[in-house]
N, C-alpha and C positions, 0 to 999 in steps of 0.2 A: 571524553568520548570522541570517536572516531566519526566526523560527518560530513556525506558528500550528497549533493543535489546535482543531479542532470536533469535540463528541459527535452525531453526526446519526443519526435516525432511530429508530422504535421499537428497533430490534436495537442503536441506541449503539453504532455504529461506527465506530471511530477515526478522524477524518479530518487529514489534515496538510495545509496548504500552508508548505513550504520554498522560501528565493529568496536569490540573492545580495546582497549587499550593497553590493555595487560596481557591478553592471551591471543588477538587479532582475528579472536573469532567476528562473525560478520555477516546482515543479511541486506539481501536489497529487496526494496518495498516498490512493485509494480515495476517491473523492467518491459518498459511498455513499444520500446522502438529503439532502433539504434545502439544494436547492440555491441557494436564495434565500439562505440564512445562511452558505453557503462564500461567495458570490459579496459579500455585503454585509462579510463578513471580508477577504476579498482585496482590496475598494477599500479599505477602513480601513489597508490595511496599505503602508506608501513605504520606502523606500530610506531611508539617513541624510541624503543629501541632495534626498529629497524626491520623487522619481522614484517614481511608479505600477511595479506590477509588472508582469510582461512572463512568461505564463505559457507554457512550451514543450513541455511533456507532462501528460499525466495519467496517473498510475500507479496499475495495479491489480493487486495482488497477488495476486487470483483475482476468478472471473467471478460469485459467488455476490451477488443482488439487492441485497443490503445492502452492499455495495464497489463497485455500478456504477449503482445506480438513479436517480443526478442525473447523470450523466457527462454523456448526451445535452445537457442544458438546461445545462452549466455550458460542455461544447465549442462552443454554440451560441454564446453572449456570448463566449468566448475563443476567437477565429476562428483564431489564428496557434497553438493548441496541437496537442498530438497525440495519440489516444488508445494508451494501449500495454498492451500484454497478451500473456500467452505463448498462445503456437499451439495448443497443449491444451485453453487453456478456451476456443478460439474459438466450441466448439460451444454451450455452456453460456453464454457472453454471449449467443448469436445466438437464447435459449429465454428472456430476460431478461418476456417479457408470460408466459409458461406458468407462470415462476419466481413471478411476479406474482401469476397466480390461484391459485395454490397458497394466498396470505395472504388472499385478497378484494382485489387490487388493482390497480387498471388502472391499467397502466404500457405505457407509449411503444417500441415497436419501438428497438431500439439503432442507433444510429450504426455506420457501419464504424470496425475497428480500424486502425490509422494505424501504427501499427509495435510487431512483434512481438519480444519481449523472447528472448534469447539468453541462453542459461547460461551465466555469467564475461564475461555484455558490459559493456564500460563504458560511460557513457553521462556527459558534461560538460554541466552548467547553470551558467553561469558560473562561480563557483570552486567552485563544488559538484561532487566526484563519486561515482557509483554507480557500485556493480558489482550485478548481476542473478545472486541463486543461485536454480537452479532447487531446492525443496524440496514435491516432491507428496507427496499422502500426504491431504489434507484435498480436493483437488481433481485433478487431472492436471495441470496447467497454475499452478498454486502455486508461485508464489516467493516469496524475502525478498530485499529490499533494502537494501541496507549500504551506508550512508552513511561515507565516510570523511574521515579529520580533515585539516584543514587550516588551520592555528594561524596565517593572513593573516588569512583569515577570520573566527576564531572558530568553526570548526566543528569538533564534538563527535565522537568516532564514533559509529554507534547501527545498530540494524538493528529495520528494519518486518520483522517476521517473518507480518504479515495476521492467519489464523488456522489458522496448521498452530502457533508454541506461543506459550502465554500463562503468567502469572503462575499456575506450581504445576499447569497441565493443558495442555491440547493441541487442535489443534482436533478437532472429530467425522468421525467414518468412516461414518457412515451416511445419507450423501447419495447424490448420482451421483456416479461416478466416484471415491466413498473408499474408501480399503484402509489399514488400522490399518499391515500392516507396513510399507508402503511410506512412511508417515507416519515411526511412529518409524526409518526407516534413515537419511531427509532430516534428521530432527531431530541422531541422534544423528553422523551425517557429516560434514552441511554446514557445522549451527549450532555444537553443542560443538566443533568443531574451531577457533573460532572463539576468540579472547581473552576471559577469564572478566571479561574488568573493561567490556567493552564492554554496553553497555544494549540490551533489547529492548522495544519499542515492539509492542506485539499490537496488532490486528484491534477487540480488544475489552478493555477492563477496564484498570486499571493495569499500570507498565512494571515490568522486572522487567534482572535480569542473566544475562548466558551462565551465569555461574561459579556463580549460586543455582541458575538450573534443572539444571545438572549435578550440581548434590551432591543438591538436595534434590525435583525433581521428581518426583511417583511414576508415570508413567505410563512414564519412561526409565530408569528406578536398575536 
């Protein structure tokens, strides 16, 4: 598998572009700031034999400014992608300039969302696939994304869990639309129901595993 991570924006948030390796199809997860620097990442980035990437989604694990505030200008150059996002945060994308001036920051009216993510959907990028769990709790409309293995490829399992949990904490309830318990139900449901050996990839900060944040998180013990 094809894997890249960019830290973007003052808030350093996570950004990935994943793509196959056979077909260079490809999406990135949270194109959250800086779009100049996903987009000069993504051309640096070919296929084994050489092939440009062929991006087909962009994924956003919620609607909050720092997961979506280059979407616009990176869907602009990648005309054949798709923006996707669960129906929950649609409202909360669609406040993306409000979100804005909350920081002092003029930001760009969003793009429509191109297709809205379904709980237990699967979704195929060349050998790459995703299942979409819906996990609110940080937002309405919060999922993770779990990537699953696939040993042709060389692909890992891992799960983008955004910012509902991170290494040792979780994400905050005191936004729009947070509610702590709805957060820990999704965490302890979704995720630890999950294989302790699989890797989580946060929103923010270093990755961590299902199996440490179950024993030793304190916000879920």
């Amino acid at each position: 598998m094809i894997h890249k991570e960019i830290v973007v924006g003052p808030f350093q948030c996570n950004c990935k572009i994943l793509a196959c390796p056979k077909t260079g199809e490809a999406v990135i997860v949270d194109p959250g700031d800086e779009s100049k620097e996903i987009l000069k990442a993504l051309k640096n980035l070919k296929t084994p034999s050489g092939q440009d990437l062929k991006v087909k989604y962009l994924f956003h694990t919620h609607a909050h400014l720092d997961h979506i505030a280059a979407t616009r200008d990176v869907r602009e150059d990648q005309v054949s992608s798709k923006i996707a996002l669960h129906k929950n945060d649609e409202i909360l994308y669609q406040q993306l300039k409000m979100q804005g001036g909350f920081f002092g920051l003029n930001l760009s009216d969003p793009l429509p969302i191109e297709h809205y993510f379904e709980d237990e959907e699967i979704i195929s990028v060349g050998s790459l696939k995703f299942s979409i769990i819906h996990t609110p709790g940080h937002s309405p409309g919060g999922v993770s994304i779990r990537l699953h293995e696939n040993s042709e490829s060389n692909v890992k399992e891992m799960l983008f869990s955004g910012d509902t949990l991170f290494q040792g904490s979780i994400g905050r309830t005191d936004l729009w639309g947070g509610d702590f318990d709805i957060l820990i139900k999704s965490i302890r449901q979704r995720i630890f129901s999950l294989d302790d050996d699989i890797p989580v990839c946060p929103g923010h900060g270093p990755n961590t595993l299902v199996g440490i944040e179950k024993r030793e998180n304190p916000f879920c013990s």
